[in-house]
C-alpha positions in Angstrom: -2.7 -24.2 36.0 -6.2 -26.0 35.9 -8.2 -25.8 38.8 -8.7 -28.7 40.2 -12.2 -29.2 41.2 -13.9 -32.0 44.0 -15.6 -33.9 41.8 -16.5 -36.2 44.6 -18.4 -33.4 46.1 -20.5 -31.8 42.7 -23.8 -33.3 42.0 -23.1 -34.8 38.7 -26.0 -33.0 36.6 -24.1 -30.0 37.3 -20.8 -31.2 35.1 -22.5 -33.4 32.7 -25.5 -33.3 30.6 -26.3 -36.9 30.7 -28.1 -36.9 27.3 -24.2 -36.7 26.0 -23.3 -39.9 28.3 -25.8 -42.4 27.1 -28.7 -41.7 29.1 -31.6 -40.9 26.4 -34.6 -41.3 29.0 -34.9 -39.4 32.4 -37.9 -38.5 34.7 -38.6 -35.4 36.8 -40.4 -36.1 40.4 -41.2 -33.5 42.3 -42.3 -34.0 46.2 -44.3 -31.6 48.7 -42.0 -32.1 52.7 -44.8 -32.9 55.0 -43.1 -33.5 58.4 -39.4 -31.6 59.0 -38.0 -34.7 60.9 -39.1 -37.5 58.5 -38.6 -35.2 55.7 -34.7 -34.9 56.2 -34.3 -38.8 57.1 -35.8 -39.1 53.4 -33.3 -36.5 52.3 -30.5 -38.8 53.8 -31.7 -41.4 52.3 -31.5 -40.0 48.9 -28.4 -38.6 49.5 -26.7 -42.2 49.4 -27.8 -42.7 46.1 -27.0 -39.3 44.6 -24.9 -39.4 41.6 -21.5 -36.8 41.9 -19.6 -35.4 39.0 -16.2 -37.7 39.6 -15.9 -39.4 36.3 -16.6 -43.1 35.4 -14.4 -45.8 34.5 -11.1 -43.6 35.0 -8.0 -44.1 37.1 -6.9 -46.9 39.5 -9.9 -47.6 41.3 -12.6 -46.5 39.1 -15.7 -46.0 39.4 -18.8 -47.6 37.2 -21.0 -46.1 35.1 -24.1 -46.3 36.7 -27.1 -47.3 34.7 -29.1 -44.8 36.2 -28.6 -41.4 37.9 -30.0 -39.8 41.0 -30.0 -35.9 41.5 -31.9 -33.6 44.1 -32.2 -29.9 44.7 -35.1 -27.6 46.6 -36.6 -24.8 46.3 -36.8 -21.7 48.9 -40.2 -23.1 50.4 -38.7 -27.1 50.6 -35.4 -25.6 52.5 -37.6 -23.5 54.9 -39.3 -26.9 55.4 -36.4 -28.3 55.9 -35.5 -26.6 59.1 -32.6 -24.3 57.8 -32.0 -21.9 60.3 -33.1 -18.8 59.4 -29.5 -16.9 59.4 -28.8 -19.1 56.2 -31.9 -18.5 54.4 -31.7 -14.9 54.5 -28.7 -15.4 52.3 -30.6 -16.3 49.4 -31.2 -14.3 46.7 -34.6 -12.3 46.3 -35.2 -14.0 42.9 -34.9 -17.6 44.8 -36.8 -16.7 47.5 -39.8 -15.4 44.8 -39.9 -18.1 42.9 -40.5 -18.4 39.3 -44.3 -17.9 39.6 -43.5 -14.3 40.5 -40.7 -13.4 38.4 -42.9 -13.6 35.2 -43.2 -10.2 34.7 -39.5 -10.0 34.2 -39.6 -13.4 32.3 -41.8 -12.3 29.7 -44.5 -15.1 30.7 -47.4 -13.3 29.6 -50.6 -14.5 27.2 -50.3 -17.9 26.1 -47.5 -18.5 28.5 -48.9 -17.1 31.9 -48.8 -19.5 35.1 -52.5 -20.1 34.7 -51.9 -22.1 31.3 -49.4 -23.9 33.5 -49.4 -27.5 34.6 -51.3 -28.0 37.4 -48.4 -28.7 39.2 -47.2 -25.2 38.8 -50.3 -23.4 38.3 -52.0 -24.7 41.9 -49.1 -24.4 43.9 -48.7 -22.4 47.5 -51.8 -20.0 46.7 -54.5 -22.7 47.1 -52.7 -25.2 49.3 -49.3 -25.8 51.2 -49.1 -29.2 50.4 -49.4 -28.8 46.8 -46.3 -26.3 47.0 -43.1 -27.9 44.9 -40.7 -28.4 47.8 -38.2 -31.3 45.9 -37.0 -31.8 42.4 -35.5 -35.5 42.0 -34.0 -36.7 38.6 -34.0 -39.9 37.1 -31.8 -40.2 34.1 -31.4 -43.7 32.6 -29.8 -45.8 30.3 -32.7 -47.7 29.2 -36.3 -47.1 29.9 -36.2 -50.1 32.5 -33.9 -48.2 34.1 -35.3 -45.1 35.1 -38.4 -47.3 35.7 -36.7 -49.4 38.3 -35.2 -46.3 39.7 -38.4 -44.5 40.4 -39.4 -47.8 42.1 -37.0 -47.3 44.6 -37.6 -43.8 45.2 -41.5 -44.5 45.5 -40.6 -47.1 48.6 -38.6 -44.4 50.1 -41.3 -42.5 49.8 -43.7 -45.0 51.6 -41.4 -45.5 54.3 -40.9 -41.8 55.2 -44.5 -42.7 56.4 -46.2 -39.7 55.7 -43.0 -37.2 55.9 -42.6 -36.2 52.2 -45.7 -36.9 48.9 -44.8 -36.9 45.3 -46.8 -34.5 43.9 -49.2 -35.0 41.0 -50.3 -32.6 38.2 -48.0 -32.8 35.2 -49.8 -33.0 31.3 -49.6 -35.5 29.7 -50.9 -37.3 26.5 -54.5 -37.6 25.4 -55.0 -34.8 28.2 -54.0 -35.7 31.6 -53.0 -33.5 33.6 -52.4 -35.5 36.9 -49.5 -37.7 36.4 -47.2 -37.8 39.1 -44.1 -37.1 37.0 -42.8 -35.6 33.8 -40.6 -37.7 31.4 -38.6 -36.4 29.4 -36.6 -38.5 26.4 -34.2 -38.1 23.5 -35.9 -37.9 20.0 -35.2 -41.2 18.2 -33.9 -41.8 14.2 -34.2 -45.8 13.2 -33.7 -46.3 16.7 -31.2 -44.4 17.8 -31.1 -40.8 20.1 -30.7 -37.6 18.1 -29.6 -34.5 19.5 -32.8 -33.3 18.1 -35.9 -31.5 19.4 -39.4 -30.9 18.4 -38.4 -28.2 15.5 -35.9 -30.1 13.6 -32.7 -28.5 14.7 -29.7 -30.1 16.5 -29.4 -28.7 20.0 -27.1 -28.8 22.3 -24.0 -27.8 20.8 -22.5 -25.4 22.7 -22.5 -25.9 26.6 -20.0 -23.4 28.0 -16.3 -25.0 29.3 -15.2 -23.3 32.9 -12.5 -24.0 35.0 -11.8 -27.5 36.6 -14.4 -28.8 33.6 -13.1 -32.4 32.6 -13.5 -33.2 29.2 -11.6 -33.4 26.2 -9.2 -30.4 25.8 -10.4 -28.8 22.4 -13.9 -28.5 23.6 -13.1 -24.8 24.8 -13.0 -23.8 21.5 -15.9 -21.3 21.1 -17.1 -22.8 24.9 -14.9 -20.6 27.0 -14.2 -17.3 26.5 -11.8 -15.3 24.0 -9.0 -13.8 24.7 -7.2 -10.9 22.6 -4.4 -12.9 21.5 -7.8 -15.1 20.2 -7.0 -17.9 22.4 -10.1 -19.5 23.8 -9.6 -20.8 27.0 -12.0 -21.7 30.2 -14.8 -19.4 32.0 -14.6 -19.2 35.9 -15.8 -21.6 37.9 -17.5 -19.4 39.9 -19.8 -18.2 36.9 -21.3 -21.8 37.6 -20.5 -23.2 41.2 -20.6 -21.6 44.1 -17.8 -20.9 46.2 -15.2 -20.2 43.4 -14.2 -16.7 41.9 -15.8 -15.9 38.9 -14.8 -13.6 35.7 -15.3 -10.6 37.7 -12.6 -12.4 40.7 -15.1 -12.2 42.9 -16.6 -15.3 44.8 -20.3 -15.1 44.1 -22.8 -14.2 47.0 -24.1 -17.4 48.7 -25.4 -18.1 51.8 -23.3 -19.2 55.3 -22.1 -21.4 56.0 -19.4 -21.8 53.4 -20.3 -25.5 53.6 -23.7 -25.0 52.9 -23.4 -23.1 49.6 -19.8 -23.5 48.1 -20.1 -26.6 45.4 -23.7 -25.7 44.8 -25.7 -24.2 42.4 -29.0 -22.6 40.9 -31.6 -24.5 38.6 -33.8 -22.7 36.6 -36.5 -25.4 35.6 -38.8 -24.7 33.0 -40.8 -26.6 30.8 -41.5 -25.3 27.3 -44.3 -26.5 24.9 -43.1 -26.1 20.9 -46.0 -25.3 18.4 -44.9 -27.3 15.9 -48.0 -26.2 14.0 -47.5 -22.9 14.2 -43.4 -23.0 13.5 -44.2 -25.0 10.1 -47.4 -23.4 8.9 -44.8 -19.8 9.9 -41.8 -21.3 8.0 -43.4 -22.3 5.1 -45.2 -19.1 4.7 -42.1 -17.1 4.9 -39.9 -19.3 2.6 -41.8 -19.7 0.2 -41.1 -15.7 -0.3 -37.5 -15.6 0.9 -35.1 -15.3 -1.6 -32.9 -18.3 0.1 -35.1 -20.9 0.5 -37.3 -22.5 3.7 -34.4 -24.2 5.0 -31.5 -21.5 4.8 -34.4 -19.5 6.5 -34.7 -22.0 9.4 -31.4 -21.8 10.0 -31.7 -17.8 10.4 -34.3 -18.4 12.6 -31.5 -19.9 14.8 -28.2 -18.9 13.8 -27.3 -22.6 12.5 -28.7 -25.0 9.6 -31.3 -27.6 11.0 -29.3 -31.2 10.4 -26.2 -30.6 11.7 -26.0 -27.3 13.9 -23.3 -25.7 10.7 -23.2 -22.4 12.0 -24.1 -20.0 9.6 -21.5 -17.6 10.1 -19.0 -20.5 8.5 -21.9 -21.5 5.9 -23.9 -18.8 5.4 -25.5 -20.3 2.0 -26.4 -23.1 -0.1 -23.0 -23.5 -1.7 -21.1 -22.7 1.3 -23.1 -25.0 3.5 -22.5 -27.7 1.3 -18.4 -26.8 1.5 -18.6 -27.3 5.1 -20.6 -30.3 5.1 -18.0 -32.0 2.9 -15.3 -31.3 5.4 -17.3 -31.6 8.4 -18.2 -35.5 6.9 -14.5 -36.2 7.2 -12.9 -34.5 9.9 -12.0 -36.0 13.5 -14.1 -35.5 16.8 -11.4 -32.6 17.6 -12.4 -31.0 14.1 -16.0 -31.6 14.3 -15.6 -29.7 17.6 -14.1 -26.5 16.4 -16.1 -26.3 13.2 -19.6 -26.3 15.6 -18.1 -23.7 18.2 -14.8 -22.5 17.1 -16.1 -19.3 15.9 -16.8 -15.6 16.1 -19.0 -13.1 14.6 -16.1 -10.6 14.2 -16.3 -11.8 10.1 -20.1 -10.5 10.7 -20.3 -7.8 12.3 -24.0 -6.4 10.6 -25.5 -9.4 11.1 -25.6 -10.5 7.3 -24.7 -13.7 8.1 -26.3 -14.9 11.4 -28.9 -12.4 12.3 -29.0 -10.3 15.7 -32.6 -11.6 16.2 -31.4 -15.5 15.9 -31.6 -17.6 18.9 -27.8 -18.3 18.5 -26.3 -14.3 18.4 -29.1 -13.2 21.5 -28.1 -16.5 23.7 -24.2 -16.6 23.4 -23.3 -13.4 21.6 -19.7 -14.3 22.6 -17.6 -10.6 21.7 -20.5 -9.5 19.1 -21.3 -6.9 21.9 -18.2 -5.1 22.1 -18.7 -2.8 19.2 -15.7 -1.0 20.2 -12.9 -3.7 19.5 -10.8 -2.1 22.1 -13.5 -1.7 24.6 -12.4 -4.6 27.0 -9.5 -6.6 28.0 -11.2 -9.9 27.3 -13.6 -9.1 24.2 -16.5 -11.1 25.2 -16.7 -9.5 28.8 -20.2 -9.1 28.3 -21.6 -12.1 27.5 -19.2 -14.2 29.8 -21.1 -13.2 32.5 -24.5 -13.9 31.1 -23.5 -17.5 30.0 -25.7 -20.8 31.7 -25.2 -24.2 31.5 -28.2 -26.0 30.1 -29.3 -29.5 30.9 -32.8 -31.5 30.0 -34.0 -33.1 27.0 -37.0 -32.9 25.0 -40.9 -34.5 26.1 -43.2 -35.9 24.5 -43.9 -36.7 20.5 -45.6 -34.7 17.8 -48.4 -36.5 16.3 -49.6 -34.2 13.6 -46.9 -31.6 12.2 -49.6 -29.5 11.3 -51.2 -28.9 14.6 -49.9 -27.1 18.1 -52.1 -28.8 20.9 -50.9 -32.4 22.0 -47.8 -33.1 24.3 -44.6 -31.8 23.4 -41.5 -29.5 24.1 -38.4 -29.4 25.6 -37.8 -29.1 29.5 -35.0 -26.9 30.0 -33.0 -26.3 33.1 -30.2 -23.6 33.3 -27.5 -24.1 35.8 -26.0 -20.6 36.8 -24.5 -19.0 40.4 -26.7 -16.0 40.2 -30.4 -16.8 38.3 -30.8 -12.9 37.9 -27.7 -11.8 36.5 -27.5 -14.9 34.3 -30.6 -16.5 33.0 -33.2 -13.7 34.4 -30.7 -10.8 32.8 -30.5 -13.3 29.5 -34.4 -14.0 29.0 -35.3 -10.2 29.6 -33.0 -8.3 27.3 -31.6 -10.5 25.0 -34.7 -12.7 24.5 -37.6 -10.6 25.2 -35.5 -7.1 23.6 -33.0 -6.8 21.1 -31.7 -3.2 22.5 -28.3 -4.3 23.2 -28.3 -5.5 19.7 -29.3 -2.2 18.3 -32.3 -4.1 17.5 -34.6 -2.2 19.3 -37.8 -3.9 20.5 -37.4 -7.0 18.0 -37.3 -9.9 20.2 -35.8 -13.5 19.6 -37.2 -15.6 17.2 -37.6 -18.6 18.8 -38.0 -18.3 22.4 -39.3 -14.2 22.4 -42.8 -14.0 24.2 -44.6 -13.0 20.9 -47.7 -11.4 20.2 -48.7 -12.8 16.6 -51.6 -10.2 15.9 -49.3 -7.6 17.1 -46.1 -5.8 15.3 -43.5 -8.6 16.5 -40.7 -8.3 13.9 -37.3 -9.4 13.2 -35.2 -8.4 10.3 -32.9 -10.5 8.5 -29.9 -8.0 7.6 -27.8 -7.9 4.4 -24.4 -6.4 4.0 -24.1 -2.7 4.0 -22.8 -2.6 0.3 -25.4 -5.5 -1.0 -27.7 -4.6 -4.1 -29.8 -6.8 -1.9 -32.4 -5.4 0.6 -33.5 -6.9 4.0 -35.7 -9.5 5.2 -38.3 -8.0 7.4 -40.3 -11.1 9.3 -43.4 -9.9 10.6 -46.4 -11.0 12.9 -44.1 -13.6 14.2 -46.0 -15.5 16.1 -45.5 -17.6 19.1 -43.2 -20.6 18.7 -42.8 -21.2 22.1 -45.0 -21.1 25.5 -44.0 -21.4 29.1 -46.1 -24.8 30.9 -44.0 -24.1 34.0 -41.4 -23.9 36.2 -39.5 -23.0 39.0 -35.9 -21.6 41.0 -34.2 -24.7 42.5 -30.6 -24.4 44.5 -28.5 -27.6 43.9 -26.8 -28.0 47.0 -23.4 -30.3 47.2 -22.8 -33.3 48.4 -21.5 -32.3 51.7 -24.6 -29.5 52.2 -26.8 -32.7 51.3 -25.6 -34.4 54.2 -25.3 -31.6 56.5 -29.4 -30.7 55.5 -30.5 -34.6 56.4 -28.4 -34.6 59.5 -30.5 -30.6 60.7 -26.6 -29.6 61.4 -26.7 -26.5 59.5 -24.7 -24.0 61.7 -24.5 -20.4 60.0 -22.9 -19.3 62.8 
């Protein structure tokens, strides 16, 4: 039976990435709580306008589509500030209480990436001066760029009239060198004037959001979403591997703080914004495929596990010829078709990695049953990985002026909705990203996202089929594609916890 799931009670970033709904622009405020009292009024005030997850224009009395969205959530700092009592705070995981900042040892944000190349925002936070510390995350996602503009005036009056009780915080990067703007927008990249579901590399993101239990959405969407089963059914994750207060694929609830109200419908954020060197990715790629035997763009798509304009995966077009199979059917088929041909698959037909490499961003995010190298080892064969999976939200910032060059303002601001941010995203970006034992891949990290060290040994290596006359890619010096600008841990509380929070009713007891 499908669970049925309160929509009216789930912040809508949580169930839909609005990028997919028609809302190409959005802006990231973050504010610094100054006065507990005032503070939570302003939290009340929000709260009216906050967007939930119950879906538009459906059923008898139906609600609008909005042309803009609201969405809150706080850090560990901004919900001390907030008065919780201290019975519920002590209920929060370590890694929320830490912060971001001080998990980047386990993150891999070292060198180029390390908190003091951060934004200021990030970088000046808490050690320097309490009310610089990030205690509010508010999104603005909008239709139009009017929108989101008209939006953010709203939210700067209720700013004003909190009279001193919360401060948007300044010190995000911006073009030409700013580093003091008081927010950070983010937009979809734009063809002839239209959104893409593009970012700053060239490849087509976005494809494979995981379907749980209770998800709304079009049935056939669990195809390669959810989680396979050994009759090779797909069917939904646990809700509770994304939402508090619902078992999750082990049948446990996951560990949240009291009161049930407080936590159950909620969430984590991990927010993180990344900076692409798009200098640095071309000047690599064209170095390397100029020597590899399938061309620059077959070796793109190995970089990531699918081919750059249109997300084929390459374990159903693994070359030239086969790639151009696919696209002929894909041009054709139906939106339910389309759906299974992006996810619908498994790497049981590649089990060495010939086809989609263990170092690709695709095999080390989702590995889906690639891990059970005993095909009898579990009762659901992707057991593994379905506890490691994330939903991802954000779009990409900024535009790239000169293809050539890495400085200048763009990337992609990423945030990963989990219920636990260390077995989940933490667990991910240490050994799947940042190692590649589990892969039997030893220390080769990820391609794309792995914390490289370009004058160092960082290697990956592009494997061929066991009975091949052909021999292995080995990439080497791969440098840095990707660097950390900032960040933090941010719980996404429900629309009743909301409430409860401005109201300082919080009762643990």
């Amino acid at each position: 039976m499908q669970k049925e799931l309160d929509l009216l009670d789930i912040q809508g970033n949580v169930v839909r990435a609005y990028g997919r709904y028609n809302f190409p622009f959005a802006r990231y405020v973050f504010l610094n709580i100054r006065e507990h009292r005032r503070g939570r009024e302003f939290i009340g005030s929000v709260t009216q306008e906050v967007t939930s997850a119950v879906r538009w224009n459906d059923g008898p009395d139906p609600i609008k589509k909005p042309l803009s969205t609201v969405n809150i959530a706080f850090t560990y700092q901004g919900l001390k500030e907030l008065e919780l009592p201290r019975a519920s705070l002590i209920g929060f995981p370590m890694e929320f209480v830490m912060g971001m900042k001080k998990r980047r040892d386990i993150l891999g944000d070292d060198g180029s990436s390390a908190p003091e190349h951060w934004d200021p925002i990030w970088r000046d936070n808490r050690e320097t001066d309490r009310h610089k510390d990030v205690h509010v995350w508010i999104s603005i996602n909008g239709q139009s760029k009017e929108d989101v503009q008209k939006r953010y005036e709203w939210l700067q009056q209720l700013v004003t009239h909190s009279a001193g009780g919360v401060a948007i915080l300044s010190g995000h990067r911006g073009d030409d060198g700013q580093e003091h703007l008081p927010f950070q927008d983010v937009h979809a990249l734009f063809e002839n004037g239209k959104p893409t579901p593009k970012e700053h590399f060239g490849y087509t993101d976005g494809i494979g959001d995981p379907v749980f239990e209770g998800l709304p959405g079009r049935p056939e969407r669990v195809q390669g979403r959810g989680k396979q089963m050994k009759n090779g059914e797909w069917v939904p994750l646990e809700t509770g591997e994304f939402i508090l207060g619902h078992k999750d694929e082990a049948n446990e609830y996951p560990a949240a703080p009291l009161p049930q109200l407080l936590s159950r419908n909620g969430t984590y954020m991990v927010y993180r914004k990344l900076h692409e060197n798009v200098g640095t990715f071309n000047a690599y790629l064209e170095q390397e495929g100029a020597k590899y035997p399938g061309g620059k763009e077959l070796l793109a798509a190995k970089f990531v596990g699918r081919w750059r304009d249109n997300g084929a995966p390459l374990v159903s077009a693994p070359d030239a010829k086969s790639k151009a199979e696919w696209d002929a059917k894909f041009a054709t088929a139906n939106p339910a078709d389309r759906d299974r041909m992006l996810s619908g698959f498994t790497f049981d037909s590649d089990p060495h990695g010939a086809k989609c490499p263990f170092s690709s961003h695709l095999r080390r995010i989702n590995p889906r049953a690639a891990l059970q190298f005993n095909p009898k080892a579990f009762e659901t064969p992707g057991a593994l990985s379905n506890r490691r999976r994330v939903l991802r939200r954000g779009l990409p910032y900024g535009a790239v002026t000169d293809p050539t060059r890495d400085d200048g303002n763009h990337g992609i601001v990423i945030m990963m909705l989990n219920a636990s941010i260390s077995r989940q995203f933490e667990f991910v970006q240490q050994q799947w990203v940042n190692y590649g034992n589990d892969f039997k891949a030893g220390n080769d990290k990820e391609i794309i996202l792995g914390n490289h060290d370009g004058s160092a040994a960082s290697r990956a290596v592009l494997e061929v089929e066991p009975d091949s006359d052909a021999a292995p890619y080995f990439l080497s010096k791969i440098p840095r594609l990707v660097e950390t600008r900032g960040g933090d841990y941010f719980f996404v509380p429900s629309l009743t916890a909301l409430r409860m929070i401005a109201k300082g009713i919080v009762d643990p007891t």
